[in-house]
PDB file with one MODEL, atoms N, CA, C and O in Angstrom:
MODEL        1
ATOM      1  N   UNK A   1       5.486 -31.138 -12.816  1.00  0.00           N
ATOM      2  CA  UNK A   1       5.853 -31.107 -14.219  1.00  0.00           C
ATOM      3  C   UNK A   1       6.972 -30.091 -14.416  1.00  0.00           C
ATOM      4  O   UNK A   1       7.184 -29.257 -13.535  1.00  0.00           O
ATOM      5  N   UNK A   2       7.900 -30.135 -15.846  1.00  0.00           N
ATOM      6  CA  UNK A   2       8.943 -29.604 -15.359  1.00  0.00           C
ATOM      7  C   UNK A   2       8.547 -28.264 -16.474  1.00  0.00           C
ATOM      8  O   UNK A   2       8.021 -28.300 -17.586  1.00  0.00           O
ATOM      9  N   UNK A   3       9.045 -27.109 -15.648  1.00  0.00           N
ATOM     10  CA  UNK A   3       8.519 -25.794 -16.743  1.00  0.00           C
ATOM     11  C   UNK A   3       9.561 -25.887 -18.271  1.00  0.00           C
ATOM     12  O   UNK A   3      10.671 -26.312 -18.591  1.00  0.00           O
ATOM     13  N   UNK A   4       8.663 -25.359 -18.754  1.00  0.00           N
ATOM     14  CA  UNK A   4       8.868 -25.125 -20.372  1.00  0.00           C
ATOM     15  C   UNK A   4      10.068 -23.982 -20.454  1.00  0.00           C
ATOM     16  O   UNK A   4       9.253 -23.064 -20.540  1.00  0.00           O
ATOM     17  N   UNK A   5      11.474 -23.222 -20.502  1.00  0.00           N
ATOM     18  CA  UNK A   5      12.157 -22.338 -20.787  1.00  0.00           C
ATOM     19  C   UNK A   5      12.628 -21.892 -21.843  1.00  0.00           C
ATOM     20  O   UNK A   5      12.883 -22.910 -22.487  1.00  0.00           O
ATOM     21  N   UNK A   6      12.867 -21.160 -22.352  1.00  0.00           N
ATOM     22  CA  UNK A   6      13.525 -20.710 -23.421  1.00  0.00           C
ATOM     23  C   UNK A   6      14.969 -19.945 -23.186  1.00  0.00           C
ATOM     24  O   UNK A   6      15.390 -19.061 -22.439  1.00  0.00           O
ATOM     25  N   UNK A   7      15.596 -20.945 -24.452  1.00  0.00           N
ATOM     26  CA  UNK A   7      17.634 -20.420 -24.462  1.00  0.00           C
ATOM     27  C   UNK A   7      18.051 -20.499 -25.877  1.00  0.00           C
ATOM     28  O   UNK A   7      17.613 -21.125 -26.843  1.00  0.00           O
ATOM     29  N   UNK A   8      19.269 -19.474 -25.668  1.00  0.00           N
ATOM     30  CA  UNK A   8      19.661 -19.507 -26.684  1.00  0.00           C
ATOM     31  C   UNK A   8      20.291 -20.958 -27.496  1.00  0.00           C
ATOM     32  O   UNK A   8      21.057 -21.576 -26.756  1.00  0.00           O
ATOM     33  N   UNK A   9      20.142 -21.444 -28.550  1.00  0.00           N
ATOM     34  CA  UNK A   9      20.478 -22.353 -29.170  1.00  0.00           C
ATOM     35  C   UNK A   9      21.028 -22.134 -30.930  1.00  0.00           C
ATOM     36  O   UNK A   9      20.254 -22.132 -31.887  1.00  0.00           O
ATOM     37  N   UNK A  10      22.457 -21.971 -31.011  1.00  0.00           N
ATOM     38  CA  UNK A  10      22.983 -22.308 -32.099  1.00  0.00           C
ATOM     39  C   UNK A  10      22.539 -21.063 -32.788  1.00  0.00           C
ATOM     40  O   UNK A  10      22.245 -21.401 -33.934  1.00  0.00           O
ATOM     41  N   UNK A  11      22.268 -19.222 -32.564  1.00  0.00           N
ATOM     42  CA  UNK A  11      21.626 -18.701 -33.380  1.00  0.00           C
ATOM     43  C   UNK A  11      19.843 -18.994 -33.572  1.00  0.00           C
ATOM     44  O   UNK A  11      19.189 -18.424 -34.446  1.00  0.00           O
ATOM     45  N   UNK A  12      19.345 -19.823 -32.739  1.00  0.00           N
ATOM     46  CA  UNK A  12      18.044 -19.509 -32.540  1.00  0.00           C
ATOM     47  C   UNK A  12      17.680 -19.457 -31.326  1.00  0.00           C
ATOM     48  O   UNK A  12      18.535 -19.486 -30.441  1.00  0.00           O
ATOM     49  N   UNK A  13      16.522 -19.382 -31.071  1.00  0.00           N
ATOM     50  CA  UNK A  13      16.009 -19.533 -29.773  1.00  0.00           C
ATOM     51  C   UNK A  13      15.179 -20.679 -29.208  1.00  0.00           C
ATOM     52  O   UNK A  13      13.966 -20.473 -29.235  1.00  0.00           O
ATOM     53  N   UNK A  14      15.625 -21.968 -28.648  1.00  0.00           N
ATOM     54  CA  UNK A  14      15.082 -22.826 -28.218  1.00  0.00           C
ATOM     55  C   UNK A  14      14.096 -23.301 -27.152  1.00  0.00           C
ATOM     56  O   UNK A  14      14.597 -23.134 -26.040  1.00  0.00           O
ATOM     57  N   UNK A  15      12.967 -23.793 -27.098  1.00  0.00           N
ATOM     58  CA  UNK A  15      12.230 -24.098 -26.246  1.00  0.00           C
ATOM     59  C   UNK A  15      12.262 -25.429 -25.776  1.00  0.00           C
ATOM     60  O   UNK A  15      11.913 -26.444 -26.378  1.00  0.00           O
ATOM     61  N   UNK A  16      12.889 -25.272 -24.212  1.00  0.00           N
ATOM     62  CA  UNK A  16      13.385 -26.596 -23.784  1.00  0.00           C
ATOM     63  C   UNK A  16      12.108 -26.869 -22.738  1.00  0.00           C
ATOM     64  O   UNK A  16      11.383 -26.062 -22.156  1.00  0.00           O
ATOM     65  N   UNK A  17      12.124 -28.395 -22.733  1.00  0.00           N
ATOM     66  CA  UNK A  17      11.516 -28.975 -21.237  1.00  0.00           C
ATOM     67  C   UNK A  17      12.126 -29.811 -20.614  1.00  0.00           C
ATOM     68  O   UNK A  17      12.104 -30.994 -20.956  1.00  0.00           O
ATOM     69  N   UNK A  18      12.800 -29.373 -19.565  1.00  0.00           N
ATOM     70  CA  UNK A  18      13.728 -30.101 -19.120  1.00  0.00           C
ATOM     71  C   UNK A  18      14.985 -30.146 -19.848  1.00  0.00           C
ATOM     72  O   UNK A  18      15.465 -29.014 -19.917  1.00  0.00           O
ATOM     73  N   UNK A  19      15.752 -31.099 -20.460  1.00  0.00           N
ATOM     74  CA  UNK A  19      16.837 -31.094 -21.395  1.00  0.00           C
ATOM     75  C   UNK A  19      16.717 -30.977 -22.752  1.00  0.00           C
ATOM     76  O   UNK A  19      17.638 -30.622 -23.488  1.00  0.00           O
ATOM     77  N   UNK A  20      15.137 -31.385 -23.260  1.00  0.00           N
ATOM     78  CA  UNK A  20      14.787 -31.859 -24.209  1.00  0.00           C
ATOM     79  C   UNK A  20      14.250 -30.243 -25.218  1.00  0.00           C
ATOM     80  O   UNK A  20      13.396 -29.365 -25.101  1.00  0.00           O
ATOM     81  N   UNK A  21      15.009 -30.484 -25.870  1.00  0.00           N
ATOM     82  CA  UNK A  21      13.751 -29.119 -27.186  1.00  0.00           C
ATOM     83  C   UNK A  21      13.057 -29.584 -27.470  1.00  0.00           C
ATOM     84  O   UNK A  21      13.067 -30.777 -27.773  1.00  0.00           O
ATOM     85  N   UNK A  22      11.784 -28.555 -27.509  1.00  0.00           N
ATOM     86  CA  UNK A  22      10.865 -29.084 -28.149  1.00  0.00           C
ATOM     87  C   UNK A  22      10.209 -28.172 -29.147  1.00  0.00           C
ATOM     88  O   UNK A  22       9.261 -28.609 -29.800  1.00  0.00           O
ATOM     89  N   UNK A  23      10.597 -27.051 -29.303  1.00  0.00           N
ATOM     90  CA  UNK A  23      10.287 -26.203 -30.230  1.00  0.00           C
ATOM     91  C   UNK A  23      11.398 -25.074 -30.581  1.00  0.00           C
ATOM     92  O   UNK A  23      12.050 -24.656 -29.625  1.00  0.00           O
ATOM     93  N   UNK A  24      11.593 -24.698 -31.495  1.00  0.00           N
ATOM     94  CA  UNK A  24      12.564 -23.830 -31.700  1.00  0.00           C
ATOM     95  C   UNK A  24      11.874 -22.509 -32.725  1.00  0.00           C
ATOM     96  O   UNK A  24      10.946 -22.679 -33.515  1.00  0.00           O
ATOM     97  N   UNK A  25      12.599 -21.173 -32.473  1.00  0.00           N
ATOM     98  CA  UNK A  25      11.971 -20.311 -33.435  1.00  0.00           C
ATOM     99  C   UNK A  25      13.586 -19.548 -33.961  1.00  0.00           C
ATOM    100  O   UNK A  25      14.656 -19.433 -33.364  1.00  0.00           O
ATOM    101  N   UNK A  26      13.218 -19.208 -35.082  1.00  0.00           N
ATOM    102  CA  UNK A  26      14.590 -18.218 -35.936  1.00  0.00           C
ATOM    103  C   UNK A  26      13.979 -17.066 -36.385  1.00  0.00           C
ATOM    104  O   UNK A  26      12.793 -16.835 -36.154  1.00  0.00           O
ATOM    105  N   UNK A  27      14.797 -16.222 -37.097  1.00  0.00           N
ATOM    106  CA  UNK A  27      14.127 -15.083 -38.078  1.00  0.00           C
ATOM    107  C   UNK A  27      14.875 -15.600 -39.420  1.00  0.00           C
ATOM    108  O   UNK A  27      15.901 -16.266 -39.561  1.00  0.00           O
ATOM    109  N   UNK A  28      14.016 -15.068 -40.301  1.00  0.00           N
ATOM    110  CA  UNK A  28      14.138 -15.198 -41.600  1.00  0.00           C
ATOM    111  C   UNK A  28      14.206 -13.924 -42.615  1.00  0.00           C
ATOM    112  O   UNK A  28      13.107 -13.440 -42.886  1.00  0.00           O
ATOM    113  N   UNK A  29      15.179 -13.406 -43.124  1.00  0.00           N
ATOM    114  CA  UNK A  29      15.509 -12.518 -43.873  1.00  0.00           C
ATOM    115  C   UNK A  29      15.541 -12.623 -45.308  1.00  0.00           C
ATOM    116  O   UNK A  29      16.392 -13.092 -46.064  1.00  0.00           O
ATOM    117  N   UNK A  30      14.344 -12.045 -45.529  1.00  0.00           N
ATOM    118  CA  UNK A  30      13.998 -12.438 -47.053  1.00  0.00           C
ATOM    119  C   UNK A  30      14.268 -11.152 -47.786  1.00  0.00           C
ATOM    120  O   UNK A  30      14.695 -11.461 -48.899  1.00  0.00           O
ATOM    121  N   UNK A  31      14.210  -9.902 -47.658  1.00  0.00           N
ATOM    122  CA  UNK A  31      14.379  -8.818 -48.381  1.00  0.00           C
ATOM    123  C   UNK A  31      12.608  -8.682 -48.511  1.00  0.00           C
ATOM    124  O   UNK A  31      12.154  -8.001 -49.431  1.00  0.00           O
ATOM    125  N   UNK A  32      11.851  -9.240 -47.721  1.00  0.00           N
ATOM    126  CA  UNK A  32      10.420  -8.724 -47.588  1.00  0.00           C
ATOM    127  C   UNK A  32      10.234  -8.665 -46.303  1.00  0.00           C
ATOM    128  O   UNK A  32       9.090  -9.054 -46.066  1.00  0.00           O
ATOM    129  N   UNK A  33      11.037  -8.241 -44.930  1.00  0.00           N
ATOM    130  CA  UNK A  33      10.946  -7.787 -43.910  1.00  0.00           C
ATOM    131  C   UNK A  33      11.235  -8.737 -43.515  1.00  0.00           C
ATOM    132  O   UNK A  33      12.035  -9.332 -44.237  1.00  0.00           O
ATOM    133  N   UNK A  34      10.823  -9.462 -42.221  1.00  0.00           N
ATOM    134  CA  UNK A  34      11.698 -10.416 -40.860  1.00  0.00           C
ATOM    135  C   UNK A  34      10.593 -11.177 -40.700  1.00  0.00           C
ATOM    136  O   UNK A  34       9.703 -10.507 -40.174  1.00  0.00           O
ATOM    137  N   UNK A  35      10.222 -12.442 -40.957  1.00  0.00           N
ATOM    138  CA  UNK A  35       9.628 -13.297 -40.283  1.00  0.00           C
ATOM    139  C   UNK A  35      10.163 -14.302 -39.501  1.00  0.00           C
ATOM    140  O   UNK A  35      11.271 -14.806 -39.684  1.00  0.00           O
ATOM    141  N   UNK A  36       9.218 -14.658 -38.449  1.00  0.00           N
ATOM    142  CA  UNK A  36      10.145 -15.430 -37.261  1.00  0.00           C
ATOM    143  C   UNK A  36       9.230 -16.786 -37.339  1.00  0.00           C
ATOM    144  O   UNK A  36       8.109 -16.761 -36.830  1.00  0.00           O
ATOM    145  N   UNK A  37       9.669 -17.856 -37.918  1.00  0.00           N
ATOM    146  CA  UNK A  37       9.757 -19.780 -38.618  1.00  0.00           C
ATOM    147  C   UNK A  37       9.522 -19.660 -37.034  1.00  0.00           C
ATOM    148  O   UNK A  37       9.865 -18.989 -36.060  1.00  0.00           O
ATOM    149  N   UNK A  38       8.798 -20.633 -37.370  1.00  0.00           N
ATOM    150  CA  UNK A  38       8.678 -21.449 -35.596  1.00  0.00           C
ATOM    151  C   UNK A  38       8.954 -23.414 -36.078  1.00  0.00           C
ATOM    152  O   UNK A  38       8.470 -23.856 -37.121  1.00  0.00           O
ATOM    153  N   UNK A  39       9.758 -24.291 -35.130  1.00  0.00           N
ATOM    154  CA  UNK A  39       9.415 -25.780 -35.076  1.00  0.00           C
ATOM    155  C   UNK A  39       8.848 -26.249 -33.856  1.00  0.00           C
ATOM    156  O   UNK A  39       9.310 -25.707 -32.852  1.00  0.00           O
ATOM    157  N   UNK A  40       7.827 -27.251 -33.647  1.00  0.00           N
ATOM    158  CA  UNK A  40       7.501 -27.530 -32.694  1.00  0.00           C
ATOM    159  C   UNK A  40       7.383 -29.120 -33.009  1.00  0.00           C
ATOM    160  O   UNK A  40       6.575 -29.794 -33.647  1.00  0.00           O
ATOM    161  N   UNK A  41       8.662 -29.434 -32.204  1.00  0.00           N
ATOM    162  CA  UNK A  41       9.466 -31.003 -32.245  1.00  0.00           C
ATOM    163  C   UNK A  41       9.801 -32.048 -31.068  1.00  0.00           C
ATOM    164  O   UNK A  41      10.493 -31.720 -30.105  1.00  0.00           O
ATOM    165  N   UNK A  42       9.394 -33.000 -31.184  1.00  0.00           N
ATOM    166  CA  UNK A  42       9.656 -34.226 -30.008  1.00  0.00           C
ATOM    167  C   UNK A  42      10.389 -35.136 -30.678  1.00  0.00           C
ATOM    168  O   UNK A  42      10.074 -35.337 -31.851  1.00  0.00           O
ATOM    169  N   UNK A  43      11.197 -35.671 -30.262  1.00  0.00           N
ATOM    170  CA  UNK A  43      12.427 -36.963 -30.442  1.00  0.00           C
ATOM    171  C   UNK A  43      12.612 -36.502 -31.771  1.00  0.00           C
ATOM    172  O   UNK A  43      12.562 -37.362 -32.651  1.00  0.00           O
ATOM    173  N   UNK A  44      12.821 -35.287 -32.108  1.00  0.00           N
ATOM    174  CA  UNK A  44      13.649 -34.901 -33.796  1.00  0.00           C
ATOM    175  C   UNK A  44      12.895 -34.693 -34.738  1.00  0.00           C
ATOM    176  O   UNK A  44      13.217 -33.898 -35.621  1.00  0.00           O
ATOM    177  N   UNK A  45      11.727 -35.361 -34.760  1.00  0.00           N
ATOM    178  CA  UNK A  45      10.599 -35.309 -35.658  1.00  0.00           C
ATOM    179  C   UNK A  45       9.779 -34.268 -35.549  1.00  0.00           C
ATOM    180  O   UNK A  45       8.976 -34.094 -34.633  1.00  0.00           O
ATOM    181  N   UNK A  46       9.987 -33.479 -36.584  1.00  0.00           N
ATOM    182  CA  UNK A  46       8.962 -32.161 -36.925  1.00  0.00           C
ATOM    183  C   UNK A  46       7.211 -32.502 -36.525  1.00  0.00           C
ATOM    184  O   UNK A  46       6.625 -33.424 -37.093  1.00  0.00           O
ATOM    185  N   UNK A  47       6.732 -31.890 -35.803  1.00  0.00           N
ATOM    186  CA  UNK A  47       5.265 -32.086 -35.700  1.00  0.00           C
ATOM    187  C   UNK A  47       4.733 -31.167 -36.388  1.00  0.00           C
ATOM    188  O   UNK A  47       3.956 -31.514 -37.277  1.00  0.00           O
ATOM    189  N   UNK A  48       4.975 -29.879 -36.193  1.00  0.00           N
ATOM    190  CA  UNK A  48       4.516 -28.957 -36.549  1.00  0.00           C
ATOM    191  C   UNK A  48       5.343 -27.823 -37.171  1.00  0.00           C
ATOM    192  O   UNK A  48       6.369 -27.510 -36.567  1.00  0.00           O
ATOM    193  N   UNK A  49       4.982 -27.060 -38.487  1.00  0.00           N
ATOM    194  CA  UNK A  49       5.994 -25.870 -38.771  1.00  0.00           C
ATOM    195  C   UNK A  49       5.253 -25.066 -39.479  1.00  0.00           C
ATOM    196  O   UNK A  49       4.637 -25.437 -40.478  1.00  0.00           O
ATOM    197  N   UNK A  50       5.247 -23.927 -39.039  1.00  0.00           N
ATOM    198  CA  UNK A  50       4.453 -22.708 -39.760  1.00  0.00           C
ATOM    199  C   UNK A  50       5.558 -21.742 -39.552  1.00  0.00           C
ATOM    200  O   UNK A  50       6.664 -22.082 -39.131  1.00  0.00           O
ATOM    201  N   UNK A  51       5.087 -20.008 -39.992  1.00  0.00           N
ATOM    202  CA  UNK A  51       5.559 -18.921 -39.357  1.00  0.00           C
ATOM    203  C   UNK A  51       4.951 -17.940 -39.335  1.00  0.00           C
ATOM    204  O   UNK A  51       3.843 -17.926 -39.873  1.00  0.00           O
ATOM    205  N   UNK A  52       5.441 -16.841 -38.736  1.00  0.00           N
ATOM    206  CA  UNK A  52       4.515 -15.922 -37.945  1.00  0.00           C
ATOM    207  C   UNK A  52       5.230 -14.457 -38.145  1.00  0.00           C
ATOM    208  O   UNK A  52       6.350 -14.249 -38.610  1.00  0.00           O
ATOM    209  N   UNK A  53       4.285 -13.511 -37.672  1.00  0.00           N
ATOM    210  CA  UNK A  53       4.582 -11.975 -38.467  1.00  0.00           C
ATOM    211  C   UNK A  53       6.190 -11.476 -37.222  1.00  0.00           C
ATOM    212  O   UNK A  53       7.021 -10.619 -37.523  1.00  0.00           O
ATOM    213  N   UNK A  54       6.199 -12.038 -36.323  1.00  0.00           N
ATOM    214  CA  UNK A  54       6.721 -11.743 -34.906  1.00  0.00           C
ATOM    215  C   UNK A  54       7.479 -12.453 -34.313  1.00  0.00           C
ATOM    216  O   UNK A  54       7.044 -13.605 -34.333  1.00  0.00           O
ATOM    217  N   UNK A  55       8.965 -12.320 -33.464  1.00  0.00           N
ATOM    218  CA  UNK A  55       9.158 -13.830 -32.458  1.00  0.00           C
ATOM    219  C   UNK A  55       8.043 -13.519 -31.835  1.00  0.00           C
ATOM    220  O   UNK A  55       7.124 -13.703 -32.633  1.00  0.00           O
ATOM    221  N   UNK A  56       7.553 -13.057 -30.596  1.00  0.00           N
ATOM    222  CA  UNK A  56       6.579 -13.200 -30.199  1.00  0.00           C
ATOM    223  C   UNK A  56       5.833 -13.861 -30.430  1.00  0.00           C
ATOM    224  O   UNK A  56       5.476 -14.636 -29.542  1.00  0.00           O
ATOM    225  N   UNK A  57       5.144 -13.921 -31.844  1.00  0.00           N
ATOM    226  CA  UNK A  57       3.954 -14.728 -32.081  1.00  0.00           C
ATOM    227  C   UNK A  57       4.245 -15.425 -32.480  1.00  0.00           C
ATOM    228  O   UNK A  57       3.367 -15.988 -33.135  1.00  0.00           O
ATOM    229  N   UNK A  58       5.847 -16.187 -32.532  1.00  0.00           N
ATOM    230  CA  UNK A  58       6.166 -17.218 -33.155  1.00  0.00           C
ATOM    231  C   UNK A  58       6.206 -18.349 -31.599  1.00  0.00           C
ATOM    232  O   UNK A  58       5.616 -19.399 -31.350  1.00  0.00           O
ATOM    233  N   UNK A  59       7.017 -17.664 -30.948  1.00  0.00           N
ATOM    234  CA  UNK A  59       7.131 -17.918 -29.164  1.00  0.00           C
ATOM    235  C   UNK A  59       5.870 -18.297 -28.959  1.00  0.00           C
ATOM    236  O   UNK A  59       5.714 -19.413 -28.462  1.00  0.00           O
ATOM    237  N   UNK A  60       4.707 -17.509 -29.271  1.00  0.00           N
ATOM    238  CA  UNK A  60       3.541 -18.285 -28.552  1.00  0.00           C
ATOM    239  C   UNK A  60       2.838 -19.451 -29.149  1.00  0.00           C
ATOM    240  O   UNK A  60       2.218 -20.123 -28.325  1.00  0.00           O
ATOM    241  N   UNK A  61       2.772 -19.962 -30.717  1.00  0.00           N
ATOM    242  CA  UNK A  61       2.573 -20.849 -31.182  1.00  0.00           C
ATOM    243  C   UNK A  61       3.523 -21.466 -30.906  1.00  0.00           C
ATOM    244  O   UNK A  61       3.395 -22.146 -31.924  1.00  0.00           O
ATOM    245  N   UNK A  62       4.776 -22.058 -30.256  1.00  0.00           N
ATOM    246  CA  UNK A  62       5.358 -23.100 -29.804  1.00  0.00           C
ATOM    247  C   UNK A  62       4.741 -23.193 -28.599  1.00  0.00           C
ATOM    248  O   UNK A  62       4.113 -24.248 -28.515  1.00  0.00           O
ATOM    249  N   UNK A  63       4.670 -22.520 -27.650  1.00  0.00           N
ATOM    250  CA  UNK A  63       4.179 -23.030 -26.266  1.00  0.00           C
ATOM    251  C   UNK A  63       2.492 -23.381 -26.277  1.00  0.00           C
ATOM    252  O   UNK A  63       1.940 -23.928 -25.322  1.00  0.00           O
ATOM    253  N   UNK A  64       1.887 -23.028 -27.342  1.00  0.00           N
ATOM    254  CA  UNK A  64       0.208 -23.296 -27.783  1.00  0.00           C
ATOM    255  C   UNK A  64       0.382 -24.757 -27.922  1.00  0.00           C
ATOM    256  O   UNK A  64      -0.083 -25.521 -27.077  1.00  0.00           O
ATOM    257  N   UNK A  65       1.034 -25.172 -28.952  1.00  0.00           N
ATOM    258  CA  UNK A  65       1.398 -26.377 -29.737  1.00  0.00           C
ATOM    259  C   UNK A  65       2.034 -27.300 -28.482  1.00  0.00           C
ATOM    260  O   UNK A  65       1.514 -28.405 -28.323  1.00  0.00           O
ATOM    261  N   UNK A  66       3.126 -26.911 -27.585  1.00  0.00           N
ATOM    262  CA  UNK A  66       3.638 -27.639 -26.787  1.00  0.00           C
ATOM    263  C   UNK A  66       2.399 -28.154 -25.734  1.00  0.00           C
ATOM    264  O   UNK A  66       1.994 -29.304 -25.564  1.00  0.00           O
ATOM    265  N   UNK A  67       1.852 -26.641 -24.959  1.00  0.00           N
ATOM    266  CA  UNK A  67       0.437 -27.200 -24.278  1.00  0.00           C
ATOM    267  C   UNK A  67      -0.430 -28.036 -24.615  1.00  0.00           C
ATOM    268  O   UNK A  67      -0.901 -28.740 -23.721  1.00  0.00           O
ATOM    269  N   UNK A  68      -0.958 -28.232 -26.172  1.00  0.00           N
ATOM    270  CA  UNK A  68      -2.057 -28.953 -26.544  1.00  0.00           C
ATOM    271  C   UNK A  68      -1.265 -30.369 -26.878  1.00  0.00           C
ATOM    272  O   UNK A  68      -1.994 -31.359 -26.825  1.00  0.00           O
ATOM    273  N   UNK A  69       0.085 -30.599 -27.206  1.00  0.00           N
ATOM    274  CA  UNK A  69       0.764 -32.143 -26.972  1.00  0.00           C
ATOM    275  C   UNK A  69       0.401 -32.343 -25.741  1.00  0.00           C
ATOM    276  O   UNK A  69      -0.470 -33.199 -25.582  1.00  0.00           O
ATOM    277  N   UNK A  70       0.990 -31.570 -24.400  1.00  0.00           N
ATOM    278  CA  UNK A  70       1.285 -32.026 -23.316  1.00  0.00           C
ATOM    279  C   UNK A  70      -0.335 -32.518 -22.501  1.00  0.00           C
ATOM    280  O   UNK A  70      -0.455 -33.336 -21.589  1.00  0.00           O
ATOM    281  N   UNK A  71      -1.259 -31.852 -23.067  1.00  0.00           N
ATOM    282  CA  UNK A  71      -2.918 -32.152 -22.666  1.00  0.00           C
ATOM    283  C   UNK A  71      -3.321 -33.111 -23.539  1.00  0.00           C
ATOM    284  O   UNK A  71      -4.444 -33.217 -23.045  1.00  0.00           O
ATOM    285  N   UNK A  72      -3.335 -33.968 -24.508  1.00  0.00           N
ATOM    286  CA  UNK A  72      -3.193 -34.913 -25.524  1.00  0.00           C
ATOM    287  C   UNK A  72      -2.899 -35.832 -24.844  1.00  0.00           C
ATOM    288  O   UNK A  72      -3.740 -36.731 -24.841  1.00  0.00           O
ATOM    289  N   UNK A  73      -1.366 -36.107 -23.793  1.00  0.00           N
ATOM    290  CA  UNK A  73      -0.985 -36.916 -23.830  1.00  0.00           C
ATOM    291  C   UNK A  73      -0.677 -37.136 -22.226  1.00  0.00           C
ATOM    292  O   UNK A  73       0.311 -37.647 -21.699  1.00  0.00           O
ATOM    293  N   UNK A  74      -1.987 -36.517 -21.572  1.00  0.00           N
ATOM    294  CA  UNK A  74      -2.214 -36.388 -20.486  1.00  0.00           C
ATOM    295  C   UNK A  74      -1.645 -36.000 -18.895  1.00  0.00           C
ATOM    296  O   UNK A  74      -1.860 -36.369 -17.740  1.00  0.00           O
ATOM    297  N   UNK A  75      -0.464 -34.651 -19.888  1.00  0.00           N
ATOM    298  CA  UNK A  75       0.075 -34.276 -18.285  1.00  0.00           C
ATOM    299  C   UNK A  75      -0.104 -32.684 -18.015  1.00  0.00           C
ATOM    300  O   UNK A  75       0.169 -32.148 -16.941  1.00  0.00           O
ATOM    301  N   UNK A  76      -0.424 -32.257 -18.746  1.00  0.00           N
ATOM    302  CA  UNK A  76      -1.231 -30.895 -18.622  1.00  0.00           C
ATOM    303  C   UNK A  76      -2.666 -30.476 -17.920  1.00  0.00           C
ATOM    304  O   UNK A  76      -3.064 -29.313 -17.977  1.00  0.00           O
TER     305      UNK A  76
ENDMDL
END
């Protein structure tokens, strides 16, 4: 299976597999401190979107979300 990486993309940080993104995270500057948006996306279509206090904890709900697709759909 091909590993999951993370790169820079366009001002965010993308989570690729193989060529493909599949999740992406940003920060968000609201004038109430920095939250870091997470997407966790296959063929363009949003599956999932929340956000989180952290990249970090934004980083790990994409690869949570990516694992439990990839065990779903039986290659994990």
């Amino acid at each position: 299976m091909t590993r999951a990486l993370w790169k820079p993309w366009h001002g965010l940080e993308a989570l690729y597999l193989g060529e493909i993104i599949v999740g992406r995270v940003s920060i968000n500057r609201n004038g109430k401190g920095d939250a870091a948006s997470w997407i966790f996306n296959l063929a363009g279509a949003t599956a999932h979107w929340t956000t989180a206090r952290t990249v970090e904890q934004a980083r790990e709900a994409v690869e949570a979300k990516l694992h439990d697709w990839l065990d779903k759909a039986g290659f994990a």
